[in-house]
N, C-alpha and C positions, 0 to 999 in steps of 0.2 A: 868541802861538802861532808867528808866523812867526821868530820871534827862536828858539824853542827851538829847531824845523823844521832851521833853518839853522846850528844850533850843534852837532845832529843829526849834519847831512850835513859838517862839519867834522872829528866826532868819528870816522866812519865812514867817509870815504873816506880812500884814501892820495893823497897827493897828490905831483905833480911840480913840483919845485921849480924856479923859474924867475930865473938870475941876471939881478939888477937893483944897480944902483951908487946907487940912489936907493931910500930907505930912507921907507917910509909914516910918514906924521904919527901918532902918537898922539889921538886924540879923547879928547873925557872922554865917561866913561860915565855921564853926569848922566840921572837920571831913566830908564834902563832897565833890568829888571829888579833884581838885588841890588844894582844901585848908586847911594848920594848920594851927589849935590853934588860927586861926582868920584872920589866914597871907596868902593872895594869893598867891600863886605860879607863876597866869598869872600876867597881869596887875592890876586888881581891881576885884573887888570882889563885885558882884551881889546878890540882894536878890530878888526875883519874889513871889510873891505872886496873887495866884490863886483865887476868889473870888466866888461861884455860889450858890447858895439858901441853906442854909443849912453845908456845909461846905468851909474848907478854906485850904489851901494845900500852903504851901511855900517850894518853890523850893530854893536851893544856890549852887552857881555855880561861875566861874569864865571865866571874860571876858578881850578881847582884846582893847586896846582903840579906834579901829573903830570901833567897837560897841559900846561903851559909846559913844563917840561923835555922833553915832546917834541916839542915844537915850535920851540923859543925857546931860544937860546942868550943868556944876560947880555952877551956881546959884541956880538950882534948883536939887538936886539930884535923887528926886525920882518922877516919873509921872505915872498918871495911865491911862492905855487902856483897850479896851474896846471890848472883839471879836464879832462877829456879830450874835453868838449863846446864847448874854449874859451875857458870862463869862466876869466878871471884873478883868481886871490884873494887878495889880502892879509892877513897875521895879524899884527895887531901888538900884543906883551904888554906890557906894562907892570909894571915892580916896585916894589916899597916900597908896595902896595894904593892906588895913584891912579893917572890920567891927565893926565899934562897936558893942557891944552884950547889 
């Protein structure tokens, strides 16, 4: 639930994008929701990373490629935003339907 919640408020807010020179890890998205063993089910395979004082929460999830192409550029795969209550958030897609781990 919290996984969807949070893919939700991804999908629905706009976000401000925050320059960073250091580019989020990829996770694999083993074991949550449409994904095994690393392997998307949908198109690609997301890793979100939630950022606010103190702790860090990463979400993995699996997304459609209009969502990646709006979000996610093939040159740069992973960006971070920035909500307006602070939280720092990381979106990092991944192609070819895996994560590296």
């Amino acid at each position: 639930m919290f996984i969807k919640f949070t893919y939700l408020i991804i999908c629905i807010y706009t976000f401000r994008e925050v320059d960073s020179d250091s580019m989020v890890h990829c996770y694999s998205c083993m074991d949550v929701g449409d994904c095994v063993d690393g392997h998307c089910l949908g198109d690609y395979c997301a890793s979100i990373t939630i950022n606010n004082v103190g702790f860090s929460t990463v979400v993995k999830t699996c997304v459609d490629d209009s969502v990646r192409t709006k979000y996610i550029s093939e040159d740069r795969p992973c960006r971070r935003y920035d909500f307006s209550n602070g939280f720092l958030t990381d979106v990092c897609i991944c192609g070819s339907n895996y994560c590296n781990v």
